[in-house]
N, C-alpha and C positions, 0 to 999 in steps of 0.2 A: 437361530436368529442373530444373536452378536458377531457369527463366522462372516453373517451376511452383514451385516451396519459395519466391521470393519473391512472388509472388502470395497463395502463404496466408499468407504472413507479414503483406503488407498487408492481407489484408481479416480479420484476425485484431485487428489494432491497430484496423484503422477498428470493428469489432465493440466492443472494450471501449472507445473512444473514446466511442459513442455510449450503452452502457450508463452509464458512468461518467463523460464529460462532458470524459475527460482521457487525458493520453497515455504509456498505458504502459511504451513504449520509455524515454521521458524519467524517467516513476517510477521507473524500474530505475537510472536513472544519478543519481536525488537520494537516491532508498534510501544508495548507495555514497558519495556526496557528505556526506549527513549522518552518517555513518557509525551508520545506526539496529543493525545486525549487532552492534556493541558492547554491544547489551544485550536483541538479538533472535533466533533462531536464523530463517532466512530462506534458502529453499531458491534455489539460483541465483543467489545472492549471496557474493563472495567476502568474506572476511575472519574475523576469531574469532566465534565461535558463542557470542553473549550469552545469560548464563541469569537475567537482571536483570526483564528483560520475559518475558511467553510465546510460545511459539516463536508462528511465523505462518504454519507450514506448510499448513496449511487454511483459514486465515483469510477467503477466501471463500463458503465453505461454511457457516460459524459462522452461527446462530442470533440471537446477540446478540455487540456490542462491550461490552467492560469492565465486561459484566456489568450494563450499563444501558441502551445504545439496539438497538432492532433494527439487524439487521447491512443497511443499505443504501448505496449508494454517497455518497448525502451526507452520511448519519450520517458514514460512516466519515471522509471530508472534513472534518467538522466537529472530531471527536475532533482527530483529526492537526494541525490547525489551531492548537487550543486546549484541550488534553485537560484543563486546570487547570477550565474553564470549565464543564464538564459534570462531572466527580468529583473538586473540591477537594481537594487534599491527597495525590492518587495518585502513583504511582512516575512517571509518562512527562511528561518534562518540555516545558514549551512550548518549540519549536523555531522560531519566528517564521516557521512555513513561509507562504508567498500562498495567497492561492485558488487558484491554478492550481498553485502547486508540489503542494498537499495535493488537488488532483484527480489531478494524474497519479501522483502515490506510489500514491493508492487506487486508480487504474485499474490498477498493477503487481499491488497486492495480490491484487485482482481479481480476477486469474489465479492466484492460488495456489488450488485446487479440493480 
């Protein structure tokens, strides 16, 4: 039985790895690092339930990010990257995240459905 729950669990990661380019074992543990939960409600994630930002319960599902780019795995990468850069002046501040940290935060988000 665990040969089997860790097998889905890897071909689950390699799954949004290849959708989104990144790893969302490790987005889950920069989510928590950066402590984004202080100003995001974020299912799966321990800590206060920020009401600063919107929650991000479904944030893979979503239509559009921040109300301006289509909701795709690099948009989403890009926002996260440099949110200043795409909607001047907005609440989500640049976090100097990498290429790769802000691929695998959006491969975590990813999986929120």
């Amino acid at each position: 039985m665990r040969r089997v729950v860790v097998l889905l669990l890897f071909l689950f990661v390699a799954c949004k790895r290849e959708e989104t380019g990144g790893d969302p074992v490790n987005g889950k543990k920069l989510v928590q690092q950066y402590g984004c939960v202080s100003c995001h409600d974020i299912p799966n994630v321990s800590g206060p339930r920020g009401m600063v930002g919107p929650p991000l319960t479904h944030i893979a599902s979503q239509k559009v990010l921040a109300g301006k780019l289509p909701n795709t795995p690099e948009n989403l990468a890009r926002w996260l990257q440099n949110p200043q850069a795409i909607d001047p002046g907005n609440a989500m501040p640049n976090l100097g995240l990498s290429p790769n940290d802000s691929r695998d935060i959006a491969a975590f988000l990813y999986t929120l459905k």
